[in-house]
C-alpha positions as CSV (number, residue, x, y, z in Angstrom):
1,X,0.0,0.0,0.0
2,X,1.1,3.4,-0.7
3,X,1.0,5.7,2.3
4,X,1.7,9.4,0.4
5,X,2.3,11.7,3.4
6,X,0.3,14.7,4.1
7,X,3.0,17.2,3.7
8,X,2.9,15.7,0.0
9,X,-0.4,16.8,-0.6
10,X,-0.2,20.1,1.0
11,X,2.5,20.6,-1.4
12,X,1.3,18.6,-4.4
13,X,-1.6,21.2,-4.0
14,X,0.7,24.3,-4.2
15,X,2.8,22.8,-7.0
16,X,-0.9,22.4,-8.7
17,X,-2.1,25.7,-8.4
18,X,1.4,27.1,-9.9
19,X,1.4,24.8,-13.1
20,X,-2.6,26.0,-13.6
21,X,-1.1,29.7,-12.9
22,X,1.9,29.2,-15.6
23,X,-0.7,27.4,-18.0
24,X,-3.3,30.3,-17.9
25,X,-0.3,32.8,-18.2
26,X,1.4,31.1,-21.0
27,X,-1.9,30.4,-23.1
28,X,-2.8,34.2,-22.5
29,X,0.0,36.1,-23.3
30,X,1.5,36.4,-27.2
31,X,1.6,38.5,-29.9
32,X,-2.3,38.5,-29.7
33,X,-3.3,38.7,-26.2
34,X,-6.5,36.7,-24.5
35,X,-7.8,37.2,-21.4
36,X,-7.7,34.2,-18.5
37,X,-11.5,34.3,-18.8
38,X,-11.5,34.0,-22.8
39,X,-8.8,31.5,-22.2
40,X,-11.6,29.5,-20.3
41,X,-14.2,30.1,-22.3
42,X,-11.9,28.3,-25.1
43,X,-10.8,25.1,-23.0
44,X,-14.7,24.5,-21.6
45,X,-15.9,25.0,-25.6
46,X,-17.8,28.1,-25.1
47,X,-16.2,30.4,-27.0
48,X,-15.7,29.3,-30.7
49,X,-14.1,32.8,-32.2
50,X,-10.7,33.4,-33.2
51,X,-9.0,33.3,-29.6
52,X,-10.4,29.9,-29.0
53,X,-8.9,28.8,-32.2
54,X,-5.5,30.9,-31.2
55,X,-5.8,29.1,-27.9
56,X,-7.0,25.8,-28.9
57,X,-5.3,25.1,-32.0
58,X,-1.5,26.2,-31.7
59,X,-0.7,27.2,-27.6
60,X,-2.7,24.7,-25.7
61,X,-0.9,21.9,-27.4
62,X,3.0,23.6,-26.5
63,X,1.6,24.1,-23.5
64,X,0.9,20.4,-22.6
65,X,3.8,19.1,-24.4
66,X,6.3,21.6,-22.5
67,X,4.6,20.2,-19.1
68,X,4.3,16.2,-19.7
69,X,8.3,16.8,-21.5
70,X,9.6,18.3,-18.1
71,X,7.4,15.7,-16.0
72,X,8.9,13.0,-18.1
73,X,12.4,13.9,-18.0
74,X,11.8,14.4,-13.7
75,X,10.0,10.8,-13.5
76,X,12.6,9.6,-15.6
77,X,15.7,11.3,-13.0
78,X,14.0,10.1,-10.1
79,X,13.9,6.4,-11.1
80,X,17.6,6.9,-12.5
81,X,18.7,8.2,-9.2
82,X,16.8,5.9,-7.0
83,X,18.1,2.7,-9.2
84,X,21.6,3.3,-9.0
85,X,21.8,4.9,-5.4
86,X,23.2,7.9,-7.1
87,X,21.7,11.6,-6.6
88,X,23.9,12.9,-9.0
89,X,22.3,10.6,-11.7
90,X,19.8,12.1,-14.4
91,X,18.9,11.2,-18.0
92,X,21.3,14.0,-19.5
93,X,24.2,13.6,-17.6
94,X,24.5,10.1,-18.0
95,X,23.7,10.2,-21.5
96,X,20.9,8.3,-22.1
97,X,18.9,11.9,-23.7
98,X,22.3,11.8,-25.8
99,X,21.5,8.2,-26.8
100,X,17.5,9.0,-27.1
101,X,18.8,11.7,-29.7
102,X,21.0,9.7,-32.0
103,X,18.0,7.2,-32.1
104,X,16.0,10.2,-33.3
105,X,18.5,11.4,-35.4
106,X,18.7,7.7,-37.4
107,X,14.8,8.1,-38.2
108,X,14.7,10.8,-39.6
109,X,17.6,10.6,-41.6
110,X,15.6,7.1,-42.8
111,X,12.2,8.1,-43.1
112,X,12.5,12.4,-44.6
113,X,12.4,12.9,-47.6
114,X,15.1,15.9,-48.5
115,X,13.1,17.1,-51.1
116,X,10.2,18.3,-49.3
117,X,11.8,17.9,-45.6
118,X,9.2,15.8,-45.1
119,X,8.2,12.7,-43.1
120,X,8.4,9.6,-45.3
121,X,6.9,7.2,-42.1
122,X,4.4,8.2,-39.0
123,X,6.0,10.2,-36.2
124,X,4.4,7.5,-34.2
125,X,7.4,5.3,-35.0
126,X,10.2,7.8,-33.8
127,X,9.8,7.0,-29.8
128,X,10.4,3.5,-30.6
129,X,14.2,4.8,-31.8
130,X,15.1,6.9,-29.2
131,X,13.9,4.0,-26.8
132,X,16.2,1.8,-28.4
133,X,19.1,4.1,-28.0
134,X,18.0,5.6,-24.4
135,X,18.3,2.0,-23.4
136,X,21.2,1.5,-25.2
137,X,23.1,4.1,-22.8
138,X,21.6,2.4,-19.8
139,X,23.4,-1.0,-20.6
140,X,26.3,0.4,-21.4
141,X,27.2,2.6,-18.3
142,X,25.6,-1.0,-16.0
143,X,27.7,-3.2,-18.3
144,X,31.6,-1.0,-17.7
145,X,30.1,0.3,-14.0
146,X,30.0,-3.6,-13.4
147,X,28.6,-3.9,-9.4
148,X,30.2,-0.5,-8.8
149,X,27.9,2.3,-7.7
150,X,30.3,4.7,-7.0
151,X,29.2,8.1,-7.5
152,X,32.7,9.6,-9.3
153,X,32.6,6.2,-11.3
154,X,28.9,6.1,-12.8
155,X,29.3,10.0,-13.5
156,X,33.0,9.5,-15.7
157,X,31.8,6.7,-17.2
158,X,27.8,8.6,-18.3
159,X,29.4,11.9,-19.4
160,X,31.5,9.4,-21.3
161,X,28.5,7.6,-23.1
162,X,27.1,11.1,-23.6
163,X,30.2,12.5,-25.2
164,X,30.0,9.3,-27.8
165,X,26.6,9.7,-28.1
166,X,27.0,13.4,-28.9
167,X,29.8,12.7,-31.2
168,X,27.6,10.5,-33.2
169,X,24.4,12.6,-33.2
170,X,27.5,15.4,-35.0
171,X,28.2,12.7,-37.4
172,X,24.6,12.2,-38.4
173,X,23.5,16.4,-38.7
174,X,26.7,16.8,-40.9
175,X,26.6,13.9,-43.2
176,X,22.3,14.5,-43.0
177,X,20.0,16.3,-45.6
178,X,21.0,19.8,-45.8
179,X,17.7,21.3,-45.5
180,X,17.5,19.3,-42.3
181,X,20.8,20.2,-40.6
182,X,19.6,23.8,-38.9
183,X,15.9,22.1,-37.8
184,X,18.0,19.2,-36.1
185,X,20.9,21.0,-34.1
186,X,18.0,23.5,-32.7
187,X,15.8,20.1,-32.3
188,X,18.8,18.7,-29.9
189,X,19.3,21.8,-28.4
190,X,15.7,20.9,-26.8
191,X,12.6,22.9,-28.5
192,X,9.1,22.4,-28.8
193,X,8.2,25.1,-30.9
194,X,5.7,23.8,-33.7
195,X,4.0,21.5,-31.2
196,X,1.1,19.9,-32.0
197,X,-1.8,17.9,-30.9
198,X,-0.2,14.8,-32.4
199,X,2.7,15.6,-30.2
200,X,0.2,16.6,-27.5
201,X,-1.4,13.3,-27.1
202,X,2.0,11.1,-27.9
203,X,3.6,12.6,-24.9
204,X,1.1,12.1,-22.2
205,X,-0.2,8.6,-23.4
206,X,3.9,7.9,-22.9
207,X,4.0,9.8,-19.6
208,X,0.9,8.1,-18.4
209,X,1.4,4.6,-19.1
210,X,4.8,4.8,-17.6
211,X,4.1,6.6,-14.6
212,X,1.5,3.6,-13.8
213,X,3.6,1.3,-14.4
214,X,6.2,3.0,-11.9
215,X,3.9,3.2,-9.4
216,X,3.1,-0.7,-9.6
217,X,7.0,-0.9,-8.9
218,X,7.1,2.2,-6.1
219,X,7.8,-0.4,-3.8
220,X,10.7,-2.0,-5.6
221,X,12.1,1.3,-5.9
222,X,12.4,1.7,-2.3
223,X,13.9,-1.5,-1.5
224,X,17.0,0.0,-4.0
225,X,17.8,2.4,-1.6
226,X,19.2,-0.5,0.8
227,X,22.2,-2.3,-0.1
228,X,21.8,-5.2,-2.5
229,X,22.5,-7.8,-0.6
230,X,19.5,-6.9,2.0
231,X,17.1,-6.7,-0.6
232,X,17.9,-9.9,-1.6
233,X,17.3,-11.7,1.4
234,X,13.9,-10.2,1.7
235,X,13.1,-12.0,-1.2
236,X,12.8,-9.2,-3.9
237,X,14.5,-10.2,-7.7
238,X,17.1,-7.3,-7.5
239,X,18.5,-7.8,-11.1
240,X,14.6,-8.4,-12.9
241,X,13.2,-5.2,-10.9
242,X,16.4,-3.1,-12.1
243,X,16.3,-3.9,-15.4
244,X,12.3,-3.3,-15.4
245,X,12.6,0.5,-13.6
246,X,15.6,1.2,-16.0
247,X,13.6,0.5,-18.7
248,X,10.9,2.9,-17.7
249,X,13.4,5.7,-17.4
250,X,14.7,5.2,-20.7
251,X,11.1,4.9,-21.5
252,X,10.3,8.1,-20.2
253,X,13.2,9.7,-21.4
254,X,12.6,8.5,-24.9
255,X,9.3,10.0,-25.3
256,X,10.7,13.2,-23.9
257,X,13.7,13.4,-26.2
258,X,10.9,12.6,-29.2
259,X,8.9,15.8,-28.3
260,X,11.2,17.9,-26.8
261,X,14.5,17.1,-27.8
262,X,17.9,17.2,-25.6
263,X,16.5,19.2,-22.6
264,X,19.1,19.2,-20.2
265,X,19.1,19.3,-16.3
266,X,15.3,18.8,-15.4
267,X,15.6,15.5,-14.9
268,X,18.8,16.2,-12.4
269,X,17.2,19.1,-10.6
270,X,13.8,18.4,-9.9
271,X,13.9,15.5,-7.8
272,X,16.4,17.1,-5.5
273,X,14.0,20.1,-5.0
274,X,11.7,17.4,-4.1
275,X,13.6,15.6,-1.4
276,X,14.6,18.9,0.1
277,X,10.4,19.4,0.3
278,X,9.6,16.2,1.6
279,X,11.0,12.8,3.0
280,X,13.4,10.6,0.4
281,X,10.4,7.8,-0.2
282,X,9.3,7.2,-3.2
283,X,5.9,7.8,-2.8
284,X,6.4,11.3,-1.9
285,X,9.4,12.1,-4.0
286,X,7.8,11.2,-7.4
287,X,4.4,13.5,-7.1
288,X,6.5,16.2,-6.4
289,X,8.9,15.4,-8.6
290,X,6.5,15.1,-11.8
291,X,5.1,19.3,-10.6
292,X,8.0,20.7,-10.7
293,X,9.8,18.9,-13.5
294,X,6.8,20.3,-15.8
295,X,6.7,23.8,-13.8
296,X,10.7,24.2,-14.7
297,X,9.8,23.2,-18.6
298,X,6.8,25.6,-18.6
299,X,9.1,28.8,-17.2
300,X,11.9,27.9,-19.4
301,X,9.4,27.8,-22.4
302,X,7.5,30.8,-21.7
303,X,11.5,32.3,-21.1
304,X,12.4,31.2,-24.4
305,X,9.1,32.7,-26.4
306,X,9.7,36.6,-24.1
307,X,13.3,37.1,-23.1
308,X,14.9,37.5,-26.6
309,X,11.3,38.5,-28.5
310,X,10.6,37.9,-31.5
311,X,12.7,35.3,-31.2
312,X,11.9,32.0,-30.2
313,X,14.6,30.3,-28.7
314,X,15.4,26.4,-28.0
315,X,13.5,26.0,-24.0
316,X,16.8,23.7,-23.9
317,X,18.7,26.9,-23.2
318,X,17.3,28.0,-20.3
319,X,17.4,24.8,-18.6
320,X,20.8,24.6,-19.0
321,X,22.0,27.8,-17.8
322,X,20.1,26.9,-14.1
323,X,21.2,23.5,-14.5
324,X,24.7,23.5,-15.4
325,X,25.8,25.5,-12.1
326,X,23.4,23.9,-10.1
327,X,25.2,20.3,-10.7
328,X,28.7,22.0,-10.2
329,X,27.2,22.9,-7.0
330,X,25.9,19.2,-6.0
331,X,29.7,17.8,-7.1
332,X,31.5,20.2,-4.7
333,X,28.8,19.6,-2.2
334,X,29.1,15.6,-3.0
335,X,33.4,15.8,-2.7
336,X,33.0,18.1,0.4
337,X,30.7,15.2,1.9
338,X,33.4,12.1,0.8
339,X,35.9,14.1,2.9
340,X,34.4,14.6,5.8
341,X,33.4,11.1,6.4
């Protein structure tokens, strides 16, 4: 049984109210601005005119997509993390949105056509790639870590896996179709400009069905926080239960990567703002977790459509420039720590 405490949904509630707030704000404000209450006239279907189809038709779906991206990537860093007993774990750093890239990267070098820069193949295919490659980057850094889960190992050997990763994903946008070369580097940089409904409802089937399925294995999650040889005398498959949580972390991060692209940092920073709001179960951890990954990707959206007007830059850039110093911070922190004890 899940106990979720009440501090959780105190908070849960706050974090709730601030994503509605950065919603309402986001679908209201742009070169043509609609008014909160016009903006709910348009999502309750009373209010057919040309802000409802402004609304309805081309900012609701960035607006979902930027949300169930960042709670995606924060799911995704809080499995990571709790899996291999390693808070400075997270999709980016240990390259597994690197691999989910060069997965993306292959299909649509296969399946667009260069002459129209168009899709040759549904788009419902692409997650399928970057899971294969997100997954990819998982084995890789369990199969050189070996039983080691030392945190200075598993980071060398992910930003290793990312920097071949990356290497490749530069292979592929040089040697790509032209016309595609400038679409893809700001695609990797993490944008979701152009989003869709398609997109829309790809992402939070993705998010949803994973999220499930993690909480079916909350429990098994916990347990990795003990040592492995205690969970294995109370009976619990250690190697099958890693393999399945690591899989919905790619999962996660694959779906991400398809919408999104390489968004950097949300999946490293949000669960440590969690656990500094509440207890380190799981429980509690991953509500919390899921808010503010998708509050971060909405700011750093909204950032990117208003800070460099009319520009619209990559959301990918924001989220860098908080994360980047922020996990400089949680190394020093981390290296202070190892020498005290």
């Amino acid at each position: 049984m899940i106990n979720i405490s009440k501090r959780t949904i105190k908070i849960g509630g706050v974090l709730l109210v601030i994503t509605l707030l950065m919603a309402t704000i986001s679908l209201s404000f742009g070169e043509i601005m609609v008014a909160p209450l016009e903006v709910l006239k348009s999502i309750l279907g009373m209010d057919t005119g040309f802000s409802s189809i402004l609304v309805m038709n081309i900012r609701l779906p960035r607006v979902i997509v930027a949300f169930f991206v960042g709670a995606s990537l924060a799911l995704s860093g809080a499995i990571l993390q709790g899996v291999v007993k390693n808070n400075l774990a997270s999709p980016d750093i240990l390259g597994i949105v690197n691999g989910g890239s060069v997965g993306a990267l292959i299909f649509l070098t296969i399946f667009v056509d260069p002459k129209n820069n168009s899709l040759t193949t549904s788009i419902l295919y692409m997650p399928l790639f970057t899971f294969a490659f997100s997954f990819l980057a998982v084995m890789l850094i369990l199969f050189i870590s070996g039983k080691s889960t030392s945190t200075n190992k598993l980071i060398i050997i992910g930003i290793g896996i990312s920097a071949i990763f990356k290497g490749i994903t530069n292979i592929l946008i040089i040697n790509g179709p032209v016309i595609f070369i400038k679409e893809a580097t700001t695609w990797i940089t993490g944008s979701i400009y152009g989003a869709s409904f398609t997109h829309a409802l790809i992402i939070t089937v993705i998010f949803t069905v994973f999220a499930i399925i993690t909480v079916i294995f909350i429990k098994d999650l916990n347990l990795h926080q003990l040592e492995d040889e205690v969970v294995i005398a109370l009976g619990n498959n250690i190697h099958r239960s890693r393999i399945i949580l690591l899989s919905i972390s790619a999962a996660l991060t694959a779906g991400a990567v398809t919408m999104g692209g390489g968004i950097s940092f949300v999946g490293l920073i949000a669960p440590h703002i969690a656990r500094k709001l509440v207890d380190s179960k799981f429980e509690n951890v991953i509500p919390l977790s899921i808010f503010i990954g998708g509050i971060m990707t909405l700011l750093a959206d909204f950032a990117s459509k208003w800070l460099f007007y009319p520009q619209d830059l990559p959301i990918g850039i924001f989220t860098a420039s908080i994360g980047a110093p922020y996990f400089i911070y949680l190394l020093v922190k981390n290296r202070q720590a190892s020498k005290g004890r």
